[in-house]
N, C-alpha and C positions, 0 to 999 in steps of 0.2 A: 504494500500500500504506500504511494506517495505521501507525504504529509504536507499539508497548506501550512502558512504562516501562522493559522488560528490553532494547528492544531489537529485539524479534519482532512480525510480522505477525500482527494475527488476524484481518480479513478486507480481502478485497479492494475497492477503488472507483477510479472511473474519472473522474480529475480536471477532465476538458470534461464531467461530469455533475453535478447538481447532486445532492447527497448529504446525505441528511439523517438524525441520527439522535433516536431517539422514546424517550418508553420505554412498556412497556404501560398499555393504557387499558380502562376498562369502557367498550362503549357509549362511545365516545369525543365530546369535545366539537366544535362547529363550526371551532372554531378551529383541532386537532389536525387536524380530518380533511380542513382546507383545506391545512394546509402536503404532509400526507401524496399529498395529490391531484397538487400543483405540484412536487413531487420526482419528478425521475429514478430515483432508487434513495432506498431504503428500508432502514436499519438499525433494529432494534428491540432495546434494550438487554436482555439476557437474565442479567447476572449481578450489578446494582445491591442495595445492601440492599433490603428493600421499604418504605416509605415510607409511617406512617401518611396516615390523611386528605386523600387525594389521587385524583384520579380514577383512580388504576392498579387499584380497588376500588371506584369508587362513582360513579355520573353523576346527571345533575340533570335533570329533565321539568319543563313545567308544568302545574299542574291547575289546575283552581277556583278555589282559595284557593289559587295562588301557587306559587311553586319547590317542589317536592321530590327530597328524595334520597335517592336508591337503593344501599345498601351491600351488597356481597356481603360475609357472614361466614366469617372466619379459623379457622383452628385455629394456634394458637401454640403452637413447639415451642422456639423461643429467642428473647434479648433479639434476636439480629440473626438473618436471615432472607433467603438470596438470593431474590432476587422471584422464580424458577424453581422454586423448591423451595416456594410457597407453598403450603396444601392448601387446598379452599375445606372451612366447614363446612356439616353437614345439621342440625346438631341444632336449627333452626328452620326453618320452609320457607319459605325467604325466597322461593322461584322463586311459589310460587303468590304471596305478597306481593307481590313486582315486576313480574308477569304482569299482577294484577289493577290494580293503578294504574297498566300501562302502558295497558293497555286501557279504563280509567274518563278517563285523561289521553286518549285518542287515537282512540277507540270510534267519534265523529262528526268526526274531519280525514278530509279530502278521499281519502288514499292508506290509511288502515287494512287496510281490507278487501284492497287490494293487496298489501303484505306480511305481514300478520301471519302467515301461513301459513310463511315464512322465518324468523318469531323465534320461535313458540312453541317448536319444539323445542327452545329453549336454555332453555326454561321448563320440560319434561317429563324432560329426560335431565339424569345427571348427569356431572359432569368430575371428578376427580381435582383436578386444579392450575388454578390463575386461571388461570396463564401460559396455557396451553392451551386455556382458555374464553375469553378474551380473543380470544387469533390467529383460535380459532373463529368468533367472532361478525364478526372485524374481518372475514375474507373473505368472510362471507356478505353484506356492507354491501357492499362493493369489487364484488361479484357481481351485488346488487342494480342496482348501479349502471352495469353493463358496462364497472369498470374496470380493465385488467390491469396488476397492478404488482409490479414486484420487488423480494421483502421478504427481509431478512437478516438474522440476528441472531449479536450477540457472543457471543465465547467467553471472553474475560475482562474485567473490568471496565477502562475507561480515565478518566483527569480531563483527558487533555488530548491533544489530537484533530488531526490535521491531516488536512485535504483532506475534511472534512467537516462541516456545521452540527450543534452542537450542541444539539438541541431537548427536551430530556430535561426541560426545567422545564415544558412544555407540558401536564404532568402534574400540573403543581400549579395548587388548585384558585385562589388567588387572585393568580396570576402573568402572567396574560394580560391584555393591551390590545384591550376590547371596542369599543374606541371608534368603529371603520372599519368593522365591520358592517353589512352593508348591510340595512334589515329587510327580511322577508318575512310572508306569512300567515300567522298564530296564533290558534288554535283560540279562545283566554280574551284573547286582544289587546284585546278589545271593553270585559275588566273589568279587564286586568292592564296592559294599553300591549303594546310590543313589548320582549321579553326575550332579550336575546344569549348566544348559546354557551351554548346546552344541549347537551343529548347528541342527536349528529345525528337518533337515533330522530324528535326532533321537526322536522326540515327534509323528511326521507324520510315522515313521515306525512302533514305539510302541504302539500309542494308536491312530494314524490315525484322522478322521475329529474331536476327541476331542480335539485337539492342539489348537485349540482355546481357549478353556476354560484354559489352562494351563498358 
């Protein structure tokens, strides 16, 4: 059992497991969705402030000309903001935006035509809260992938953790040690070299159910 500041349990983990906690991610990057893979259990922080410019909101592809980034828009209702209570906004379409350079990025990798039929509809429909578009997408990836895992989330915020990794920075965009990376195939590797931890969209389009192994 975790214990809160007060004292009290707010969920449970199983100490011979390896326990890891996340926090939400768009389209999450190689990195995040390596650790998420190697865990036992899975907690996904649910009541953190939200945290500008981070991928809890936004992942990175490569095109052509180089990295882009994909920001889902907010609606801001206070200076602070549980990342649960996000709202996403419409008042630009960002989905046909992100659709169309997921698909200008990915249109000619090897596995496109395999999934894309699994992501548009997070390009068609709309969600209410990240939070929700988020776990959304993350299971349809876990899906893709045939892999079953048990995922949890807090009920109140913690700073200090036991019997669990705390991986909550995994979420910040320039917090991660690229360096172990093993490359793989890349669509623009030919103009761009090999580019680490993207958002896995680009392992799942290039070399499909081997994203695991990566």
């Amino acid at each position: 059992m975790i214990k809160g500041s007060g004292g009290t349990g707010f969920f449970k983990v199983f100490y011979k497991m390896q326990s890891i906690l996340l926090s939400t991610a768009y389209l999450p990057p190689l990195n995040y969705l390596s650790k998420l893979i190697e865990a036992e259990q899975v907690v996904i922080e649910k009541q953190e402030y939200f945290v500008k410019q981070t991928y809890r909101n936004r992942c990175e592809i490569l095109t052509a000309n180089g990295i882009l980034s994909l920001s889902i828009p907010l609606i801001k209702q206070a200076d602070k903001e549980i990342i649960s209570e996000k709202k996403i906004s419409y008042a630009e379409n960002w989905q046909k935006q992100h659709w169309r350079a997921i698909t200008s990025a990915y249109k000619n990798s090897p596995y496109f035509e395999y999934f894309e039929d699994e992501f548009r509809p997070f390009y068609e429909n709309q969600f209410e809260f990240l939070f929700e578009y988020n776990t959304q997408l993350l299971n349809a990836i876990l899906n893709i992938l045939r892999i079953k895992k048990s995922i949890g989330f807090t009920t109140q915020f913690e700073t200090l953790l036991i019997g669990i990794t705390d991986l909550r920075n995994l979420s910040e965009i320039n917090n991660i040690n690229v360096s172990v990376m093993k490359p793989y195939y890349q669509v623009f590797a030919d103009k761009q070299g090999f580019t680490p931890n993207l958002s896995c969209l680009d392992t799942l389009f290039n070399v499909g159910l081997e994203t695991k192994y990566f």
